[in-house]
C-alpha positions in Angstrom: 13.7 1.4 28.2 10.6 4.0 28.6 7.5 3.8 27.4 7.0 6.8 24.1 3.4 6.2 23.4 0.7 4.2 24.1 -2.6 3.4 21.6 -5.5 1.7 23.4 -7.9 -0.2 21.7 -11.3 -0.5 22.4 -13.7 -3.7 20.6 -17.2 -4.0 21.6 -19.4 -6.6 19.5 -22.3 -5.0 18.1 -24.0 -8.9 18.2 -23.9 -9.6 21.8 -22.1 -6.8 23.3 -18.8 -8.1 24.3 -16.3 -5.3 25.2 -12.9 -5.1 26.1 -9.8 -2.7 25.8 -6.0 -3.2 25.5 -3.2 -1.0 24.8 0.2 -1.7 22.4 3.2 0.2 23.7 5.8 2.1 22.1 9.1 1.5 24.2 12.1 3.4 23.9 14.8 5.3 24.6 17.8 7.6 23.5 19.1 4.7 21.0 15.2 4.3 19.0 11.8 2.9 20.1 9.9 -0.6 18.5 6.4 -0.7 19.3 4.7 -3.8 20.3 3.4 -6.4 17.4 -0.5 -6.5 18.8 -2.5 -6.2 21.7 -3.7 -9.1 23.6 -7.6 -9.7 24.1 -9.1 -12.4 25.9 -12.5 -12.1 24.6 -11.8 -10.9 20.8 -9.5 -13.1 18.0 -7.5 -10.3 16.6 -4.6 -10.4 13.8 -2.1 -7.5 13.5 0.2 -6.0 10.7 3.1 -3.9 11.5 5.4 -3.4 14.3 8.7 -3.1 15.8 9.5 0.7 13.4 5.7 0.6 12.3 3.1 1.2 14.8 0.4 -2.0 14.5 -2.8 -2.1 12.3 -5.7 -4.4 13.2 -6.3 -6.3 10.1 -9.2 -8.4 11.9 -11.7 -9.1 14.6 -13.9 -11.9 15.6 -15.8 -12.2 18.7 -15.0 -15.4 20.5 -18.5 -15.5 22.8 -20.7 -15.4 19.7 -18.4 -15.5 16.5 -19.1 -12.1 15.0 -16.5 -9.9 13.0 -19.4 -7.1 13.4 -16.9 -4.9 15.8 -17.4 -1.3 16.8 -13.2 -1.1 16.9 -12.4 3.0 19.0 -8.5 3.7 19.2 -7.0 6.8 21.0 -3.3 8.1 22.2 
């Protein structure tokens, strides 16, 4: 199984600057593709709709250092 796509996620909190990025896959191969359910952050308490046949929407963000949900949230391919 190959990896199709890739989305990388980028949150930065506008309160006290936190950043961080991580990427959810889309795996596959001849026989279909299921992309990942969310992407893990270490600094950011996220929640995720979708998956598997539907590529994952962030549905929240807090920032764990200060408790913010103000998040600058940048995606790309």
């Amino acid at each position: 199984m190959g990896i199709i796509d890739r989305a990388v996620y980028v949150l930065t909190c506008k309160k006290c600057g936190t950043t961080e990025q991580s990427s959810i896959l889309d795996k596959g191969s001849v026989w279909g593709s299921a992309w990942n359910f969310s992407a893990h952050f270490s600094n950011f308490e996220t929640s995720w709709t979708g998956g598997g046949a539907t590529e994952p929407e962030l549905t929240s963000v807090k920032c764990k250092k200060c408790g913010s949900t103000d998040i600058d949230v940048k995606s790309d391919y």
